[in-house]
MARVEXGU-336541 format. One line per 8 residues: number of its first residue (from 1); their letters; for each residue x, y, z of N, C-alpha, C. Coordinates in Angstrom, 2 decimals. Example, Ala and Ser with C-alpha at 12.3 -4.5 7.8 and 13.67 -1.06 7.14 Angstrom:
2
1	AS	13.19 -5.69 7.80 12.30 -4.50 7.80 13.20 -3.30 7.80 ~ 12.85 -2.25 7.08 13.67 -1.06 7.14 12.90 0.03 7.87
***
This chain:
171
1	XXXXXXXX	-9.19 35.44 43.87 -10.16 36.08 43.01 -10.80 35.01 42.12 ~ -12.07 35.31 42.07 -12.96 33.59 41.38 -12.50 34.62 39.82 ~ -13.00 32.96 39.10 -12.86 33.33 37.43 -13.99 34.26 36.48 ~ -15.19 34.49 37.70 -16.18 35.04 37.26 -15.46 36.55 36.61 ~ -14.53 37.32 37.27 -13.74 38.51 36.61 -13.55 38.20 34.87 ~ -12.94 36.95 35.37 -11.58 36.83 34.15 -12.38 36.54 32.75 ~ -13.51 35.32 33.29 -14.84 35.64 32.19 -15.69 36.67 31.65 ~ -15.73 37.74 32.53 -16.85 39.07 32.44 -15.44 40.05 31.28
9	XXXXXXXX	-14.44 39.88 31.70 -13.88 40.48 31.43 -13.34 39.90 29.60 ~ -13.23 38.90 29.94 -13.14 38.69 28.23 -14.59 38.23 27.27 ~ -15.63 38.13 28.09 -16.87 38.83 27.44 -16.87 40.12 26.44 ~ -16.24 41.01 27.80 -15.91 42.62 27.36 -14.97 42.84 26.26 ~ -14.05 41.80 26.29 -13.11 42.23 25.19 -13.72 41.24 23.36 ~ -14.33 40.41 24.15 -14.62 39.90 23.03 -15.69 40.52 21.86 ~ -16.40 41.44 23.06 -17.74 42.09 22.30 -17.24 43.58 21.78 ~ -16.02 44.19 22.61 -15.78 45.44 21.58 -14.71 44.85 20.26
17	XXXXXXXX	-14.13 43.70 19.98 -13.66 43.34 19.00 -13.81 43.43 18.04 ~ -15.09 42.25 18.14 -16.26 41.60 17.22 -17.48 42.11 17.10 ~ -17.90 43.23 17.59 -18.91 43.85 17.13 -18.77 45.36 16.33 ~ -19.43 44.63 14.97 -19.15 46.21 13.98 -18.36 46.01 13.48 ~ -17.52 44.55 13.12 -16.37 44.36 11.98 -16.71 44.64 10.67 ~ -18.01 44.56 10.34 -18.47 44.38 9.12 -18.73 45.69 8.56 ~ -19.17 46.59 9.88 -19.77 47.75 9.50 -19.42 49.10 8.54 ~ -17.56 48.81 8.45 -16.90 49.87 7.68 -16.16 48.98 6.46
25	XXXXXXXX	-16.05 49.78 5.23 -15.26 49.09 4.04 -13.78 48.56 4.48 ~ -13.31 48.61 4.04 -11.97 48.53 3.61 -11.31 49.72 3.67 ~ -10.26 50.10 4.94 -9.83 51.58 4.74 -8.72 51.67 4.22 ~ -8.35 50.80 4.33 -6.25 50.74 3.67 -6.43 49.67 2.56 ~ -5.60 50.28 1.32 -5.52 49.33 0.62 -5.12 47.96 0.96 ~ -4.13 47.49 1.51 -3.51 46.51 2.16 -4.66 45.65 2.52 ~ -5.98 46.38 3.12 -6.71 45.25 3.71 -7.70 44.68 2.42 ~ -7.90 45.34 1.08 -8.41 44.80 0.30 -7.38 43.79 -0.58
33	XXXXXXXX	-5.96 44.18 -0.54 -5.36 42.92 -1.09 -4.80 41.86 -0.27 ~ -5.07 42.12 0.93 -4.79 40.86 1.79 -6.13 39.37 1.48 ~ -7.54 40.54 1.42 -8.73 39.77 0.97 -8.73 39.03 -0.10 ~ -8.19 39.99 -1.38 -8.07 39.34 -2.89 -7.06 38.01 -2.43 ~ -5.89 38.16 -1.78 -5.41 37.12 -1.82 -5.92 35.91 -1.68 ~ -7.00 36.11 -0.54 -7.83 34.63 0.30 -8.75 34.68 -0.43 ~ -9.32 34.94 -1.43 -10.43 34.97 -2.39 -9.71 34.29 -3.19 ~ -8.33 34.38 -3.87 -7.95 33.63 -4.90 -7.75 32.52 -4.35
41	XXXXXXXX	-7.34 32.26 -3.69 -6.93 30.97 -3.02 -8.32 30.38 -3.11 ~ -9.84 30.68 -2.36 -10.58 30.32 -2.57 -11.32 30.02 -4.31 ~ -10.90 30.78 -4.64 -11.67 31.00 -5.97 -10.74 29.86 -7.11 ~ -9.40 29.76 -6.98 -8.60 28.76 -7.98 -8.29 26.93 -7.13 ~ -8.49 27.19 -6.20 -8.87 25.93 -5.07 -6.97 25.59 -4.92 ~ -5.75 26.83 -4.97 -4.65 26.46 -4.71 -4.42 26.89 -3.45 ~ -4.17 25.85 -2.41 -3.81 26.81 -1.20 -2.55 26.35 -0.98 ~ -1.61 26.19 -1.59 -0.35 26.30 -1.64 0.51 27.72 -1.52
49	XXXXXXXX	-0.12 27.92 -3.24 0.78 29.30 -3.58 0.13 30.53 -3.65 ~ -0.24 31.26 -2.70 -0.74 32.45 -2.47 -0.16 33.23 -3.73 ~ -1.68 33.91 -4.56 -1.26 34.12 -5.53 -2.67 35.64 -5.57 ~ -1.98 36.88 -5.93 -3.12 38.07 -5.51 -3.45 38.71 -7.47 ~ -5.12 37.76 -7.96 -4.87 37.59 -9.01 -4.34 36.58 -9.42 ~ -3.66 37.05 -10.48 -2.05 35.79 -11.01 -0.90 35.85 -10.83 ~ -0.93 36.94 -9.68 0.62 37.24 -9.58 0.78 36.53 -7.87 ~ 2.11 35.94 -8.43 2.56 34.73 -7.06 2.98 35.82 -6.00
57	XXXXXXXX	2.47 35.33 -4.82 2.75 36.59 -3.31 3.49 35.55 -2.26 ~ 4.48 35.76 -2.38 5.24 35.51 -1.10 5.42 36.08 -0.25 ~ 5.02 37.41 0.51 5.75 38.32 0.93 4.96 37.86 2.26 ~ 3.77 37.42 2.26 3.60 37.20 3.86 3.09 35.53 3.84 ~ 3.19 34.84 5.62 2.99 33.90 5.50 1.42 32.93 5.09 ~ 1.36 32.45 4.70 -0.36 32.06 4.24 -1.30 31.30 5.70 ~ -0.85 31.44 6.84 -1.91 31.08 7.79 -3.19 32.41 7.56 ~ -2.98 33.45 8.14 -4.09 33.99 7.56 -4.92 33.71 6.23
65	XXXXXXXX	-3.99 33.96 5.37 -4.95 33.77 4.08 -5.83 32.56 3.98 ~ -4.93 31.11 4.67 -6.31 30.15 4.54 -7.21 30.31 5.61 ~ -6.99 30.89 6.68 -8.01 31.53 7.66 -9.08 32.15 6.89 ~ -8.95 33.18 6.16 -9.79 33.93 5.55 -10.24 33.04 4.57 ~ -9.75 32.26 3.93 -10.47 31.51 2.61 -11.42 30.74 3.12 ~ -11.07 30.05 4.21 -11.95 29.03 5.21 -13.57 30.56 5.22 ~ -13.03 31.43 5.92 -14.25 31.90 6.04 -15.05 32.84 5.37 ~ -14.23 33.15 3.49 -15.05 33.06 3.16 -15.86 32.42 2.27
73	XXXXXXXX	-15.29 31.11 2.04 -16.20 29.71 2.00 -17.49 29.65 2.65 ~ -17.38 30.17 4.15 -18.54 29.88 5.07 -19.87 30.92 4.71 ~ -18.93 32.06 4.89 -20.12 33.69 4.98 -20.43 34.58 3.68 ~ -19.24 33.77 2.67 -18.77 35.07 1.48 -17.79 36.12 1.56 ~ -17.61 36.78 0.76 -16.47 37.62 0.65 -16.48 38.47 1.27 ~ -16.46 39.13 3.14 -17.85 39.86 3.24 -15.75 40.65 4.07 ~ -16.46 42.04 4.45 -15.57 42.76 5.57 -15.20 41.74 6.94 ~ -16.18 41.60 7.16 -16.37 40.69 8.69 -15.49 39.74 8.76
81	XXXXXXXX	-15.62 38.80 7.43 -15.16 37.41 7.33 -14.01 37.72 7.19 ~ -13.56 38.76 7.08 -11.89 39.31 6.52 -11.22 39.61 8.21 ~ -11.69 40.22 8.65 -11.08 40.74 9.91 -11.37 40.17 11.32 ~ -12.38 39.32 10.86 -12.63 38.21 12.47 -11.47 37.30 12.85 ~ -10.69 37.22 11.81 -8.95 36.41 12.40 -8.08 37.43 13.21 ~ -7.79 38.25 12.73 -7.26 39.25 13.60 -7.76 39.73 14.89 ~ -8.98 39.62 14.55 -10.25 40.07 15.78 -9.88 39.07 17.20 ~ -10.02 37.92 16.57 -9.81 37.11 17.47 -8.29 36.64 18.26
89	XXXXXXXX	-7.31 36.91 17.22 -6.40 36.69 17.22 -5.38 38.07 18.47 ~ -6.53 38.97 18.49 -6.24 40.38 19.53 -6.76 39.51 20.80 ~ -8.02 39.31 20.95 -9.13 38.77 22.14 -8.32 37.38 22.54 ~ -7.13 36.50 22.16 -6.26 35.69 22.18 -5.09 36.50 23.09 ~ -4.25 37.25 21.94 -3.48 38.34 22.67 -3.87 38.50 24.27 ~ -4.87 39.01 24.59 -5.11 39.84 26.11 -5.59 38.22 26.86 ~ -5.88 37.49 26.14 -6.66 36.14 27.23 -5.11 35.57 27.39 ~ -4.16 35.69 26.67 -2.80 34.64 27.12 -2.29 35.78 28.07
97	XXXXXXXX	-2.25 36.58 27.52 -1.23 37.86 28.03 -2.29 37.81 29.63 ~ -3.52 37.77 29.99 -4.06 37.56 31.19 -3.62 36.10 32.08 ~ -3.63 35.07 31.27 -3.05 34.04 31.83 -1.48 34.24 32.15 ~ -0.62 34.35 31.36 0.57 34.22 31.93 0.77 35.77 33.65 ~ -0.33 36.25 33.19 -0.33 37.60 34.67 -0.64 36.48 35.71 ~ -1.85 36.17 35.50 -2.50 34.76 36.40 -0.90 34.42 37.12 ~ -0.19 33.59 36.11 0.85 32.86 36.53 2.04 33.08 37.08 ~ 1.81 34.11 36.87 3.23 35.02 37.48 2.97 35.99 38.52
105	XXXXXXXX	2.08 36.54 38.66 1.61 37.73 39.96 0.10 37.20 40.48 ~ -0.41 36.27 39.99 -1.84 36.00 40.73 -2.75 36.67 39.75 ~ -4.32 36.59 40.19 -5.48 36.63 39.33 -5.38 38.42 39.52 ~ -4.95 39.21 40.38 -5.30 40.52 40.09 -4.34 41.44 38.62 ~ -3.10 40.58 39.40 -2.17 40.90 37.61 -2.43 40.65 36.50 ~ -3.07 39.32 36.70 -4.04 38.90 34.86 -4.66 39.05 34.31 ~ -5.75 39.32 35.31 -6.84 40.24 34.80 -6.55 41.76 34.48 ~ -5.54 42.36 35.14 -5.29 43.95 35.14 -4.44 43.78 33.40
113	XXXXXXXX	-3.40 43.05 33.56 -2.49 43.28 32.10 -3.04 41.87 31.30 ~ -4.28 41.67 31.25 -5.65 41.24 29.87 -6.11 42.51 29.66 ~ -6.97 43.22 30.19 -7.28 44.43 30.00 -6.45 45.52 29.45 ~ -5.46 45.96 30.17 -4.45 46.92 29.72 -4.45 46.38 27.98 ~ -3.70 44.90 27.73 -3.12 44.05 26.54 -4.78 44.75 25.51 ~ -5.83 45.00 26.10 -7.05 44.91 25.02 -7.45 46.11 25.12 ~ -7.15 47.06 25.90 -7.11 48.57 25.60 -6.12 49.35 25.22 ~ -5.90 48.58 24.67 -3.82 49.14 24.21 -4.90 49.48 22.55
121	XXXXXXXX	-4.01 50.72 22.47 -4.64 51.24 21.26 -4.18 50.67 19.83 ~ -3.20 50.35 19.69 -2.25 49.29 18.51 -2.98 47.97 18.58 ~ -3.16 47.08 19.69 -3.89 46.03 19.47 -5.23 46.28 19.12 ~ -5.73 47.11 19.48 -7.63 47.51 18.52 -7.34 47.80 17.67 ~ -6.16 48.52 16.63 -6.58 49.43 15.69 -5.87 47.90 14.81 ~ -5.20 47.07 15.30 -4.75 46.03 13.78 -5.73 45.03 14.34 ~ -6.34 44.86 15.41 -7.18 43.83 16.18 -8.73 43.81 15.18 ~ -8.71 44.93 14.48 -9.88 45.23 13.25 -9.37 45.48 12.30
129	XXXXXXXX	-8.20 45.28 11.61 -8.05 45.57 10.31 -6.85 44.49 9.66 ~ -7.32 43.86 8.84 -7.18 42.52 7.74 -5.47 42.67 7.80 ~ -4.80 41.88 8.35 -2.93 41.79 8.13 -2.65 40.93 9.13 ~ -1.58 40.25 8.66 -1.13 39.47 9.58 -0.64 39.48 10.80 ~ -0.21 40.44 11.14 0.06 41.14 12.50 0.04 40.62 13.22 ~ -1.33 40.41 14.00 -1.92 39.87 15.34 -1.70 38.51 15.30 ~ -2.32 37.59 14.15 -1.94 36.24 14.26 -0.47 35.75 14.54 ~ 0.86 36.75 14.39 2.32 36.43 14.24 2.29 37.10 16.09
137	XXXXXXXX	1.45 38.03 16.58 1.60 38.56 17.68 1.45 36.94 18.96 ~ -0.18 36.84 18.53 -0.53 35.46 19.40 0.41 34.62 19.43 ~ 1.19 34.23 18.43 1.52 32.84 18.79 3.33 33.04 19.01 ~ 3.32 34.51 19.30 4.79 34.70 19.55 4.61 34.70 21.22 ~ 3.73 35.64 21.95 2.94 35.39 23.33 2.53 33.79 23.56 ~ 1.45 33.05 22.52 1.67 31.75 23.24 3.13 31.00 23.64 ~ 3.80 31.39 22.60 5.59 30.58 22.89 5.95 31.13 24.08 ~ 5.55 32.35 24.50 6.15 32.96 25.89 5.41 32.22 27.26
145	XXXXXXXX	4.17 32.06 26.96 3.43 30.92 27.67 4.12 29.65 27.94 ~ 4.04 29.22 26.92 4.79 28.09 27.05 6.14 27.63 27.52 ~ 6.90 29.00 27.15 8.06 28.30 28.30 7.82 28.71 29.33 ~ 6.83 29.55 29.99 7.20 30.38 31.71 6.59 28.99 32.37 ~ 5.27 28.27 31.48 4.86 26.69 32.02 5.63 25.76 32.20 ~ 6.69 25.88 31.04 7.49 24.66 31.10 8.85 25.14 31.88 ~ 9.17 26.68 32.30 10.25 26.81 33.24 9.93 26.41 34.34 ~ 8.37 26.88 34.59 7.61 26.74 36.37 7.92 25.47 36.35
153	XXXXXXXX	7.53 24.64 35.72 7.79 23.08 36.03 6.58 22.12 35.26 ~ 5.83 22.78 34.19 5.34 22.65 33.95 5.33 21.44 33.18 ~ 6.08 21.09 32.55 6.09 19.64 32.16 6.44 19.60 30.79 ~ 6.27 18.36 30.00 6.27 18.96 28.52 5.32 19.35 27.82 ~ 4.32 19.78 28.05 3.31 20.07 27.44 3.31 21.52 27.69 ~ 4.16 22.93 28.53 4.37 23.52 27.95 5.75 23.65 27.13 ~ 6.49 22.82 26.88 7.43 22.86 25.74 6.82 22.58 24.28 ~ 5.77 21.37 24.27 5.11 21.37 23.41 4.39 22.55 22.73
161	XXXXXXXX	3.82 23.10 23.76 3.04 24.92 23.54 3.94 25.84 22.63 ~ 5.75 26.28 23.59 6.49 26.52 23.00 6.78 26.27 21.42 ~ 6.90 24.98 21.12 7.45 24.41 20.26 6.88 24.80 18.61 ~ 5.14 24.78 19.07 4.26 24.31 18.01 3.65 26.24 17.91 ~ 3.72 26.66 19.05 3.37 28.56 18.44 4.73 28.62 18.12 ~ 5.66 28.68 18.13 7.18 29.15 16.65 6.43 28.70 15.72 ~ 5.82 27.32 15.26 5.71 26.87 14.39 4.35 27.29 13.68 ~ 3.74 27.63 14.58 2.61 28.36 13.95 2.78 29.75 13.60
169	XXX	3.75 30.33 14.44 4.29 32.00 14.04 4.77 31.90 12.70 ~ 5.89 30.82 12.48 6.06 30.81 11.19 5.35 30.88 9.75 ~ 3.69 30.32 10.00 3.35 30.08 8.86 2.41 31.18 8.87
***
């Protein structure tokens, strides 16, 4: 099966993601103080200590939040700029989760469970809404990548893969 699928197909997932992030407020509180957080960070220039306001937040890890501060540095404080990490971080989800199908059953399995992975109703509904979720999802799936590469025989570079999504799950 050529890659022309596997492209058309994450076209498709990329455009019901990312289109219309902007278009609704904030429906859960959670997603407006996940924002305040990456606004403070932006706004006091500490990206150390995630802090919502003045009050210090440990409770989740700060890769998102400097995700979001990064963008809204770029666009402003906007809905969009809040939920295009997650957004992407879903459209990630179904493109690994399609590759490791690739790798394990051939191009009709990868493409079938990418799709399934991006019509799964839990990955759209946090795949648009501001939490860390999806970003801790991706890079728990890339680590699964990475070892089925580095069991196949893949070399160290998927141990490296392995190694560095823990390490990115972590933060």
């Amino acid at each position: 099966m050529p890659r022309v699928p596997f492209g058309l197909a994450l076209l498709a997932v990329s455009l019901m993601y990312l289109l219309g992030l902007g278009a609704a407020p904030f429906l859960d509180p959670s997603e407006g103080f996940h924002a305040v957080a990456a606004q403070t960070i932006r706004a006091t220039g500490d990206w150390v200590t995630l802090r919502v306001d003045t009050v210090r937040y440990f409770d989740e890890p700060p890769l998102l939040y400097w995700l979001m501060a990064f963008s809204f540095s770029l666009t402003g404080p906007t809905e969009a700029a809040a939920r295009v990490w997650p957004a992407l971080a879903a459209i990630g989800v179904a493109a690994v989760t399609g590759r490791i199908g690739m790798i394990l059953g051939g191009p009709r399995v990868g493409l079938l469970s990418g799709l399934f992975v991006a019509a799964n109703l839990g990955i759209f509904v946090f795949g648009r809404h501001v939490g860390p979720d999806l970003p801790l999802i991706l890079f728990i799936v890339l680590a699964c990548a990475g070892f089925i590469v580095a069991y196949r025989g893949g070399g160290r570079w998927g141990l490296a893969l392995f190694y560095a999504s823990l390490g990115l799950a972590a933060l």
